[in-house]
C-alpha positions as CSV (number, residue, x, y, z in Angstrom):
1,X,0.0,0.0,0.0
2,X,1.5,3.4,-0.8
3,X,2.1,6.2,1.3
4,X,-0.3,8.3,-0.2
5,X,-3.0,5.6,-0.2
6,X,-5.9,6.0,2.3
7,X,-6.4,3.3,4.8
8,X,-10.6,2.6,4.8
9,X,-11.6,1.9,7.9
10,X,-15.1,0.0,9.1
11,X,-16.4,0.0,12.8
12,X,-18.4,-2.6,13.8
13,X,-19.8,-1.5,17.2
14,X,-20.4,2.1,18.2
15,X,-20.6,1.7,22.1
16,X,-18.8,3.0,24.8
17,X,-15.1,1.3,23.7
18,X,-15.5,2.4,19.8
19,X,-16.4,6.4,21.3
20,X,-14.0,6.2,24.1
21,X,-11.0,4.6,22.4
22,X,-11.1,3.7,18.6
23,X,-12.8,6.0,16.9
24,X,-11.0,9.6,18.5
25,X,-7.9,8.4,18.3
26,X,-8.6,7.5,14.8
27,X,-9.6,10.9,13.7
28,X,-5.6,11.7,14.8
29,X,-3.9,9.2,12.4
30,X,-3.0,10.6,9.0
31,X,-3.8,8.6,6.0
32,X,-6.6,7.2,7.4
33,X,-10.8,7.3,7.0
34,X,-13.9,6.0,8.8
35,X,-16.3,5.3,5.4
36,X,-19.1,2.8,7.8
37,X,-20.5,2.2,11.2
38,X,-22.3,-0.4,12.3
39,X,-24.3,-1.4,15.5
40,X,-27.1,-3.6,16.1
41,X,-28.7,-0.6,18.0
42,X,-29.0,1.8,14.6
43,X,-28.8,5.1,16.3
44,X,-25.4,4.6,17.8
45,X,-24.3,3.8,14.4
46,X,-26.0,6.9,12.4
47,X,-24.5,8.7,15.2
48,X,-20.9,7.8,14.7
49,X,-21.2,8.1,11.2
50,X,-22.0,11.5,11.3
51,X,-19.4,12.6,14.1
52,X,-16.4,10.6,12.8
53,X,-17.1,9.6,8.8
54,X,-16.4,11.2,5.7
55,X,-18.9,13.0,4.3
56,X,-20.1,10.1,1.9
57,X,-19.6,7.3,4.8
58,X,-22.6,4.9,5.3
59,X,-23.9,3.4,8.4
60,X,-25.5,-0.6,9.1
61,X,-27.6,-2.4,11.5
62,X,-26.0,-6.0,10.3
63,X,-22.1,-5.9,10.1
64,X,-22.3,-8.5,6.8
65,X,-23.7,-6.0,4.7
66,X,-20.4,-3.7,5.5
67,X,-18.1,-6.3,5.1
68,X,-19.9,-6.6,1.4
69,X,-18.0,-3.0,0.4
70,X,-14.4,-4.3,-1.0
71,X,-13.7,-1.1,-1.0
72,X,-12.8,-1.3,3.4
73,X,-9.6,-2.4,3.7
74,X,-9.4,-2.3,7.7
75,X,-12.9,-3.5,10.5
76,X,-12.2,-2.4,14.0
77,X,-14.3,-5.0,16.2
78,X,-16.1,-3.2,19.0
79,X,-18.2,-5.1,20.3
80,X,-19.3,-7.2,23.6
81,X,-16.8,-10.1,23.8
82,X,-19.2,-12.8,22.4
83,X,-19.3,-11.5,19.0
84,X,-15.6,-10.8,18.8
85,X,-14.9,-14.6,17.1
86,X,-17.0,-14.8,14.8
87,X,-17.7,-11.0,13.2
88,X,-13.5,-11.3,13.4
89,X,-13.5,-14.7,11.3
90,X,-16.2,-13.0,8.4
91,X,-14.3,-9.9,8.3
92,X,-11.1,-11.5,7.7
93,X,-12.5,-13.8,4.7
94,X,-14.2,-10.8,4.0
95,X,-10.2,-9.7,2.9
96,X,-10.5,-7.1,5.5
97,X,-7.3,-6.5,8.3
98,X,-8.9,-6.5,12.1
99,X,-8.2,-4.9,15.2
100,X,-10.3,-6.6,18.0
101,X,-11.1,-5.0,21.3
102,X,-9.8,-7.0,24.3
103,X,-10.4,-9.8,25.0
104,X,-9.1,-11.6,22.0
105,X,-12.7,-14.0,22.5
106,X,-14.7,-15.5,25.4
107,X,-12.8,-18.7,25.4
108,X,-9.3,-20.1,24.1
109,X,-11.6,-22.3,21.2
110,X,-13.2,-19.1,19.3
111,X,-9.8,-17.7,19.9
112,X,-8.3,-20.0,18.4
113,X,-10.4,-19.4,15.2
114,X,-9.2,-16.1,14.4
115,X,-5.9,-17.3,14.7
116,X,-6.3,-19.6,12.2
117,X,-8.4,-17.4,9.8
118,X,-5.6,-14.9,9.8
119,X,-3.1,-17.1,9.4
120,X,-5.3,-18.8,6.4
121,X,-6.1,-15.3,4.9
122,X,-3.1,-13.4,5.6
123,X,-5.1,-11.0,7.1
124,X,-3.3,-8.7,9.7
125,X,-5.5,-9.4,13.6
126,X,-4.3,-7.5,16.1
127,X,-6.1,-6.9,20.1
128,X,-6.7,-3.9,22.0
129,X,-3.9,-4.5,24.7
130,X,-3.2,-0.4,23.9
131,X,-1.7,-0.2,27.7
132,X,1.8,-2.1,26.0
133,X,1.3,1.8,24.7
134,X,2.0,3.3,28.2
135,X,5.5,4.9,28.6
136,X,6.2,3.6,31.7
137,X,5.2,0.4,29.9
138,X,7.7,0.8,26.6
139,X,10.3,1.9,29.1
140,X,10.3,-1.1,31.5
141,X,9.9,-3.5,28.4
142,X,13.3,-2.3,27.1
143,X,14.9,-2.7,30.0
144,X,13.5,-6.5,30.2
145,X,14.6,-6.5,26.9
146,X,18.2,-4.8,27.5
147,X,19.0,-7.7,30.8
148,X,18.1,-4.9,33.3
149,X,16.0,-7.8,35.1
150,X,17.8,-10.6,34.8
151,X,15.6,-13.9,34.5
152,X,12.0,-12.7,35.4
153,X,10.9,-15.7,37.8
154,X,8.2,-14.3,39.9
155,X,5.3,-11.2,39.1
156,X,2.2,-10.0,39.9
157,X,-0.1,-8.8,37.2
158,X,-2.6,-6.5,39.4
159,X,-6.3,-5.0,38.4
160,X,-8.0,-3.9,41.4
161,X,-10.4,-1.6,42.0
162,X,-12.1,-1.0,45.1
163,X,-15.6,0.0,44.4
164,X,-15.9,0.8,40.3
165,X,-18.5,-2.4,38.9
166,X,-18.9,-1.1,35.2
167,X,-23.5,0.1,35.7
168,X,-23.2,0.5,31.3
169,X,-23.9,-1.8,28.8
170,X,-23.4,-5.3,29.0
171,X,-20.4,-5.7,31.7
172,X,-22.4,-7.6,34.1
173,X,-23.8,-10.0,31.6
174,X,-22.0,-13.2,31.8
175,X,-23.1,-14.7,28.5
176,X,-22.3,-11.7,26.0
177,X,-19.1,-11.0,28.2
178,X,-17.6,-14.2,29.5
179,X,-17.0,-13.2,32.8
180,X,-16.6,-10.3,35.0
181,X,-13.3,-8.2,36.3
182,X,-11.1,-11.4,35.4
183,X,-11.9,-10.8,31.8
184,X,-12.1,-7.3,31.1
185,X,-9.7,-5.8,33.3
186,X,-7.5,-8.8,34.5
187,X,-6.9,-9.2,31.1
188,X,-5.0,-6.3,30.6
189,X,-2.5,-6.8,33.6
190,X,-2.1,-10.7,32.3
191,X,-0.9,-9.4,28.7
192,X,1.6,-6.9,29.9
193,X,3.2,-9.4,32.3
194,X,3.5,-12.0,29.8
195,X,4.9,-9.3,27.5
196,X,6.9,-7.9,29.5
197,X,8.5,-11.6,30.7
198,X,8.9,-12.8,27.1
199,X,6.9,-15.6,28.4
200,X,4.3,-17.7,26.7
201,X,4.4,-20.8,27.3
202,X,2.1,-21.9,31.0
203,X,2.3,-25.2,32.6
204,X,-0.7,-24.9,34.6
205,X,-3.2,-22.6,36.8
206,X,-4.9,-22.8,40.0
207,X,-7.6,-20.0,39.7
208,X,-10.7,-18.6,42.2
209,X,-13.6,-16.8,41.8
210,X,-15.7,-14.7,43.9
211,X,-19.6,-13.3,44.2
212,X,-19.2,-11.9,47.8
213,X,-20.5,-8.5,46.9
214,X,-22.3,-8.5,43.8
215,X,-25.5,-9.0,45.8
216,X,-25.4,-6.0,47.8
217,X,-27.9,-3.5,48.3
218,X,-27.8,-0.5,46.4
219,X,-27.2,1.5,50.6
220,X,-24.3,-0.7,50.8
221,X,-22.8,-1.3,47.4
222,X,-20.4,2.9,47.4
223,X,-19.9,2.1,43.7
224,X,-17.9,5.0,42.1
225,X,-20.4,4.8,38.9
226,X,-24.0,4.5,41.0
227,X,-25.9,1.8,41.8
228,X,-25.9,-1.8,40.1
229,X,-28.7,-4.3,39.9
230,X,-27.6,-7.3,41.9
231,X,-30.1,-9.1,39.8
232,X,-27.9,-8.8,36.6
233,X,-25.3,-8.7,37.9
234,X,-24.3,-12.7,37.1
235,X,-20.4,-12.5,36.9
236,X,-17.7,-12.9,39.5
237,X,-16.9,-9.8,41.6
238,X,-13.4,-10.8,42.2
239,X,-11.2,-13.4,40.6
240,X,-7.1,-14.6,41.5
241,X,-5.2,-16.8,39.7
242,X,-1.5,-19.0,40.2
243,X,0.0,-19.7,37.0
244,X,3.3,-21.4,36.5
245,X,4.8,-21.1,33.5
246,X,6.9,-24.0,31.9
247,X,10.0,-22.1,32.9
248,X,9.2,-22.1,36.4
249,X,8.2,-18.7,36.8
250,X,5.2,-17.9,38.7
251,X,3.1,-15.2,38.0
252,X,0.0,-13.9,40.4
253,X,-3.1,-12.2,39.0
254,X,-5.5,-10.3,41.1
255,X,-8.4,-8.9,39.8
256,X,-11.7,-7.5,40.9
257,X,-14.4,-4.7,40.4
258,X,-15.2,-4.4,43.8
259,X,-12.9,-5.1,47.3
260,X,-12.5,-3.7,50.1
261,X,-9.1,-3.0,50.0
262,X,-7.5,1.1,50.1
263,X,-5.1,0.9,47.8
264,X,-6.4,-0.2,44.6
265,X,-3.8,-0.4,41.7
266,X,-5.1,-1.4,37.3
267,X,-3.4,-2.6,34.2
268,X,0.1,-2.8,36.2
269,X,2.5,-5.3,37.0
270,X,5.1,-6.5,39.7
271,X,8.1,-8.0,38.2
272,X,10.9,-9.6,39.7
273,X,14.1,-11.0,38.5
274,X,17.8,-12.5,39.0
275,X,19.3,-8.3,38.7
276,X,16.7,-6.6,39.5
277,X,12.6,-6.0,39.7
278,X,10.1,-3.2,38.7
279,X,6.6,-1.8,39.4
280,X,6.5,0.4,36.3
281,X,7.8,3.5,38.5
282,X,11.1,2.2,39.9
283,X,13.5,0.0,38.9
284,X,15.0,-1.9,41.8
285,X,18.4,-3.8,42.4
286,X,21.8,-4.1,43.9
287,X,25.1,-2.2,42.5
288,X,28.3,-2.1,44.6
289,X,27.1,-4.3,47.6
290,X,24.1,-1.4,48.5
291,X,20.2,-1.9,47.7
292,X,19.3,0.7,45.5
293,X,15.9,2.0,43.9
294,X,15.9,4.4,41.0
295,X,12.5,6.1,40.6
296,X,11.7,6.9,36.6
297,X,10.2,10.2,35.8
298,X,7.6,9.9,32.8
299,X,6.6,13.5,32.8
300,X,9.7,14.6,30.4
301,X,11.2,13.4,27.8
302,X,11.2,10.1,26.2
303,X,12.1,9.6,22.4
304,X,9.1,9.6,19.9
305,X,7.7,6.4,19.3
306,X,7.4,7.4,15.6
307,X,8.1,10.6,14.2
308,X,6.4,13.1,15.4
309,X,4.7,11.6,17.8
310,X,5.4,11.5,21.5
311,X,4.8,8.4,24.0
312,X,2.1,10.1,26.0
313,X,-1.1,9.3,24.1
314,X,-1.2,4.8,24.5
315,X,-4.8,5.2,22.6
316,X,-3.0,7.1,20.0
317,X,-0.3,4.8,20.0
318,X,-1.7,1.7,19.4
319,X,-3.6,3.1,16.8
320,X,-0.4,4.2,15.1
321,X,1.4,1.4,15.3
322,X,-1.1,-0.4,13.7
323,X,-1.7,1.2,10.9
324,X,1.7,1.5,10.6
325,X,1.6,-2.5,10.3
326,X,-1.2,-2.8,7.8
327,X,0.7,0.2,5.6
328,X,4.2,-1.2,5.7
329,X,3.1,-5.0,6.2
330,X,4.8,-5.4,9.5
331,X,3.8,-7.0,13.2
332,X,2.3,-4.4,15.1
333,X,3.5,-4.5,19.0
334,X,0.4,-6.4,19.9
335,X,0.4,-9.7,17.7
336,X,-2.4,-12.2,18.2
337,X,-0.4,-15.4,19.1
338,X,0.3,-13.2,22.1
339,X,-3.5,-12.4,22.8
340,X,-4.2,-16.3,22.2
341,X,-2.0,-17.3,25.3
342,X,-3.6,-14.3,27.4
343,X,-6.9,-16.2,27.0
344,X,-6.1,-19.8,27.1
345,X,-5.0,-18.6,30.6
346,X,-8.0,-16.2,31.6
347,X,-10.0,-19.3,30.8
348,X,-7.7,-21.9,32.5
349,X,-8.5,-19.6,35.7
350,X,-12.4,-19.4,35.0
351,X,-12.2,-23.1,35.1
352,X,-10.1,-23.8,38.0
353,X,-12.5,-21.8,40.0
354,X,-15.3,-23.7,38.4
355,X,-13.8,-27.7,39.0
356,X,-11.4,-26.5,42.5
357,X,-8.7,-28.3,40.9
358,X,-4.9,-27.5,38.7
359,X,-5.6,-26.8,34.8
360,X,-3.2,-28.2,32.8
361,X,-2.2,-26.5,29.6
């Protein structure tokens, strides 16, 4: 694809993650053009068309009639996690590159799927892990990368909130979701541990789940977005997981969307290695027989992670990088063999809880 080529981009799914995330940060990338929306709900759609489209861009209720224009050479998947398999499968015989919002699917099996259908098109899939974008993220991955750490053996991939259940949409919905805080927060801290480690290969999980407070009354519930109905709300509240990874190292994942615990910390990680460890702030270690801690400041500096463009925006970012991947045919930082792993284990988790035994990968 040329330089001077635009990149056509379709949105399937005009909620809260395609208004939030995809579609502003979009509208910043040169050489790019949202020509169709869809949603099942056809307002959001018309709506979207009209804020972020060109001026002839068209808007759908069913997502097959976009993939129809051959014209679109990019769909951007935003929709609950259910539909993420299979609207990623017919967009990608459709001849159509993908971003897919996190999760990659509800289960390692429909994940699985796209896998295999880009690999069989040669279709470019890449997931919405855009906090890889973070700079304290890019920093502390080169460093990984440079031997700062040593051998990684033990981390803690951490997404807890304290009192912030997601009231909006479908987030309490087990079927169109998958699961609760494990899923769509969890999720996030798994994939930049794993990415950060190098590490993708797990030996096996030990995994709980928790609906201690999901049944509260609204008088006791303090939920930083009002109220929630405790009779939808059908996922976990909380959910932990042991993995091991075939290495040895052990990695610790906390998540929840309600605890009662002061000092809640999202989409970070813990690492700790042979040299040295980090918590994204600080790097950690020994040098000339004395413990020392080296805090990193984010607010200056920093080269550009292409040109032009500063590491401040991780929306932006990922956005960037991958159309900079379906331009010049590269990986993008994200890559979805990557994304595959992050689920097999989500899921390995969900069914420890579920059975109280070891999953074996």
């Amino acid at each position: 694809m040329s330089a001077n080529e635009k990149i056509r981009i379709g949105i399937i799914g005009c909620g809260g993650i395609a208004n939030g995330k995809h579609m502003p940060a979009l509208s910043k990338v040169s050489g790019v053009e949202m020509v169709a929306f869809c949603d099942i709900i056809p307002e959001k759609a018309e709506a979207a068309c009209k804020r972020f489209g060109t001026p002839d861009a068209k808007w759908y209720e069913n997502y097959k009639e976009l993939l129809e224009d051959k014209s679109i050479d990019v769909v951007h998947v935003c929709t609950p996690n259910r539909a993420h398999s299979f609207i990623t499968v017919d967009a990608l015989e459709a001849g159509k590159h993908v971003m897919c919002e996190k999760p990659m699917a509800i289960n390692s099996e429909e994940a699985l799927k796209m896998l295999n259908a880009s690999k069989r098109t040669g279709k470019k899939l890449c997931i919405g892990y855009q906090n890889r974008y973070r700079p304290e993220c890019l920093y502390i991955k080169d460093e990984a990368v440079a031997g700062t750490f040593g051998d990684i053996y033990y981390a803690k991939a951490l997404a807890i909130r304290r009192r912030a259940v997601p009231t909006w949409g479908v987030f309490l919905n087990e079927y169109e979701q998958g699961g609760g805080p494990l899923i769509d927060i969890g999720t996030h801290s798994l994939d930049l541990t794993l990415w950060i480690m190098d590490n993708y290969k797990p030996k096996y999980c030990l995994g709980t789940a928790y609906h201690k407070l999901n049944k509260l009354t609204p008088d006791m519930q303090g939920n930083d977005w009002g109220a929630w109905d405790p009779e939808k709300f059908t996922v976990e509240d909380s959910a932990f997981g042991l993995v091991v990874m075939e290495n040895g190292a052990t990695i610790n994942l906390e998540s929840s969307w309600a605890l009662n615990y002061t000092q809640p910390r999202e989409a970070t990680t813990v690492i700790c290695g042979t040299k040295g460890g980090s918590d994204l702030s600080s790097i950690n270690g020994v040098r000339n027989g004395r413990q020392f801690q080296t805090n990193i400041n984010y607010s200056a500096g920093g080269a550009a992670f292409y040109e032009g463009t500063s590491n401040t925006d991780s929306s932006l970012l990922s956005m960037i990088d991958w159309i900079h991947a379906v331009r010049e045919n590269c990986d993008p930082i994200v890559r979805p063999e990557q994304a595959y792993v992050v689920t097999q284990i989500l899921e390995g988790i969900y069914n420890s809880a579920k059975t109280q035994d070891i999953v074996r990968f």
